[in-house]
PASEBA-1860 file (N, C-alpha, C; in nm, 3 decimals):
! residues 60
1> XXXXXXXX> 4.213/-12.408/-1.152/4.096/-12.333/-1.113/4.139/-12.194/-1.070 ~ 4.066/-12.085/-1.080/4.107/-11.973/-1.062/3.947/-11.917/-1.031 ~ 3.986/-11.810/-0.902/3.890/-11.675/-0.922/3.878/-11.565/-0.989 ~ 3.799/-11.546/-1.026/3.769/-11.449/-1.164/3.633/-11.325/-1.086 ~ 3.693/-11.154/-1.052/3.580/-11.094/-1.066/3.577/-11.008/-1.186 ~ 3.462/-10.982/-1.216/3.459/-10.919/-1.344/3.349/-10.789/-1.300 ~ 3.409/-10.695/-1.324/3.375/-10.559/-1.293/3.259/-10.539/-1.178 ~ 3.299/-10.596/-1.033/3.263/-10.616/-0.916/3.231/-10.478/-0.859
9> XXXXXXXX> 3.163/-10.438/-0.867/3.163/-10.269/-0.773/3.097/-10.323/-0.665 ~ 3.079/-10.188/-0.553/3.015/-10.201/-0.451/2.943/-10.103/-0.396 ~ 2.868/-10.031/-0.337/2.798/-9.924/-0.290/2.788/-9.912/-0.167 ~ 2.846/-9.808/-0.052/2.807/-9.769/0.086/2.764/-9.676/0.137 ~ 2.624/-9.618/0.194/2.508/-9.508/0.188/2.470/-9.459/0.040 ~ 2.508/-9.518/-0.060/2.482/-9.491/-0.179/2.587/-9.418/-0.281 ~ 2.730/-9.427/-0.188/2.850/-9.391/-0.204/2.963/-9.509/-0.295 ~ 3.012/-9.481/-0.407/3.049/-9.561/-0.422/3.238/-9.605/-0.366
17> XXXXXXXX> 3.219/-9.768/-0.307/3.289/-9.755/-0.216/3.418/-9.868/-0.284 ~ 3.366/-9.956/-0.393/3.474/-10.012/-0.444/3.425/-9.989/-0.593 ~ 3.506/-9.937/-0.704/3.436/-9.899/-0.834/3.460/-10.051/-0.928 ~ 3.399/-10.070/-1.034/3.377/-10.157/-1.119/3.557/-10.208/-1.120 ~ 3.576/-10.329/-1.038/3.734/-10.399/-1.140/3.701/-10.578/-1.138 ~ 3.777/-10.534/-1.198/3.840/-10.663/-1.326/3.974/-10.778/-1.251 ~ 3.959/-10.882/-1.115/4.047/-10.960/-1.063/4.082/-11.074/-1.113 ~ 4.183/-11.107/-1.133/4.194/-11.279/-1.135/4.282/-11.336/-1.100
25> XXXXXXXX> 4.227/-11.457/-0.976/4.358/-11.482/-0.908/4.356/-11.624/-0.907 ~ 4.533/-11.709/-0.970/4.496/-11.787/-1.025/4.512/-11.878/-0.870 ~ 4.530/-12.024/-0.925/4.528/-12.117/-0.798/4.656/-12.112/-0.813 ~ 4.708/-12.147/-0.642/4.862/-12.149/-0.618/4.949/-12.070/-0.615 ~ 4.898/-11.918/-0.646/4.941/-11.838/-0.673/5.006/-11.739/-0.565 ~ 5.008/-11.642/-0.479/5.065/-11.577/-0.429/5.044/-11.459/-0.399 ~ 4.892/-11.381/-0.363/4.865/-11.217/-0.387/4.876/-11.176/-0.305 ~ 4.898/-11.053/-0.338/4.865/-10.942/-0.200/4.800/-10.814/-0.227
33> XXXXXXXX> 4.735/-10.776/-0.151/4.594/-10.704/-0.123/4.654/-10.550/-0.043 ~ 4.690/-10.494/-0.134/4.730/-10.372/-0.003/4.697/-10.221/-0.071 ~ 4.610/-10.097/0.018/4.613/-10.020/0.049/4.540/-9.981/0.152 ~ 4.526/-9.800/0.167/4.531/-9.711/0.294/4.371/-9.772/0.376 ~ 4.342/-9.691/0.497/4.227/-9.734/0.518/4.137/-9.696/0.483 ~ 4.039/-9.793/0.471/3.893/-9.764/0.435/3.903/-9.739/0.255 ~ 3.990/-9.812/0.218/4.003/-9.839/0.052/3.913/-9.957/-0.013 ~ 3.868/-10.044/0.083/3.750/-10.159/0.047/3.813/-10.237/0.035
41> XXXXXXXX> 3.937/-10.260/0.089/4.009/-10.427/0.093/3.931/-10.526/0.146 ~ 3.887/-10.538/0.274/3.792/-10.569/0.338/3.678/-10.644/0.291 ~ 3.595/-10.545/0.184/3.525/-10.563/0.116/3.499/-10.623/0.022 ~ 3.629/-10.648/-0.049/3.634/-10.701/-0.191/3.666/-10.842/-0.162 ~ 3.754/-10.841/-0.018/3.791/-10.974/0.028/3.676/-11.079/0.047 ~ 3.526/-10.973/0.096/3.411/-11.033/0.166/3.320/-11.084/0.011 ~ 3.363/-10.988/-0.050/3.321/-11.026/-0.201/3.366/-11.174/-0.243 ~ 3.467/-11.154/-0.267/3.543/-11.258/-0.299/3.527/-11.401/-0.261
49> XXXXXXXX> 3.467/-11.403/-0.103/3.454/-11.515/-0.019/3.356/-11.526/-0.045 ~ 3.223/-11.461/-0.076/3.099/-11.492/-0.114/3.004/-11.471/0.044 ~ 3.056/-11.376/0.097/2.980/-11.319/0.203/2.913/-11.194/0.214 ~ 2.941/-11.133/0.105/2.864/-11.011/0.056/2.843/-11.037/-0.150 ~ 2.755/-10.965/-0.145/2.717/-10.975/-0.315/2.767/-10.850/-0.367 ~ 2.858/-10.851/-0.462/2.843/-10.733/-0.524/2.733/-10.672/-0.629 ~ 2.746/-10.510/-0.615/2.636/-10.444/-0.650/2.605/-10.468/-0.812 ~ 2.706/-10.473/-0.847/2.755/-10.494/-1.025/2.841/-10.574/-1.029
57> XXXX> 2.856/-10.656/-1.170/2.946/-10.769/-1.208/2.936/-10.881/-1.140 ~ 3.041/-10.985/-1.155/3.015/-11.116/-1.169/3.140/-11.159/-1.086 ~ 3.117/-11.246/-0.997/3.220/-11.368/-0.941/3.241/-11.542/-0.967 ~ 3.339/-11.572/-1.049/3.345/-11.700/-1.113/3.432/-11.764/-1.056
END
């Protein structure tokens, strides 16, 4: 089983704050998530968990 986003963007004040990408992370696997602040790690993480919706694309 694996997570799959497929061109996930996000929008903040109408700013765009994470642009359209393409993740897949398989099971068992090993990632890491890193840059500066306020890059939308955070965000994509909250994505990811299914605690925020992204604005565009798909989470499988």
């Amino acid at each position: 089983m694996s997570l799959v986003l497929k061109g996930g963007s996000q929008f903040v004040e109408g700013q765009p704050h994470i642009y359209p990408t393409d993740l897949t992370l398989e099971h068992g696997a090993v990632d890491v998530l890193l840059g500066p602040t306020l890059s939308g790690k955070t965000m994509l993480m909250r994505m990811m968990a299914g605690l925020d919706m992204p604005a565009t694309g798909r989470i499988l």
